[in-house]
N, C-alpha and C positions, 0 to 999 in steps of 0.2 A: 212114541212107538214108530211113527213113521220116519224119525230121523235115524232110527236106527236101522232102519230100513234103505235108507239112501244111505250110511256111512258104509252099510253090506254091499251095498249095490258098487259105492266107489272102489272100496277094497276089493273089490274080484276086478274092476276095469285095472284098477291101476297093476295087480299082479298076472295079470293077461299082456299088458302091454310090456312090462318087463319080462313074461317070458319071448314075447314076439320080440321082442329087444335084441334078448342074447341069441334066439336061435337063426335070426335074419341077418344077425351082425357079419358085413362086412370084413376078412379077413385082409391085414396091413398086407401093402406091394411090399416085395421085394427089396432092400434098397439099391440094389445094381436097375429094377425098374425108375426106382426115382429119381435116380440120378439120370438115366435117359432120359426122363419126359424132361426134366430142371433144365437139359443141357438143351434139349429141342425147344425147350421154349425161349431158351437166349438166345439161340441161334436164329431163331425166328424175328425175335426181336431189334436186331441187330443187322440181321438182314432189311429193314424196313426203314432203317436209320438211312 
């Protein structure tokens, strides 16, 4: 009985964190952003050469 009580217990963790998942999720840059930070960071690097 108790272990059915901890598999409850995991099964609400685990579908809590996948709701906290999708609704905190991070939407992707841009890719005209990505390409400026890629090109800033060669440029940087390069610079240092």
């Amino acid at each position: 009985m108790i272990a059915y009580g901890c598999l409850g217990i995991l099964f609400l963790f685990v579908v809590i964190r996948i709701i906290l998942y999708y609704t905190h999720r991070k939407r992707p840059f841009p890719r005209e952003e990505i390409d400026r930070q890629v090109l800033a960071l060669i440029n940087d690097r390069q610079e240092r050469s």
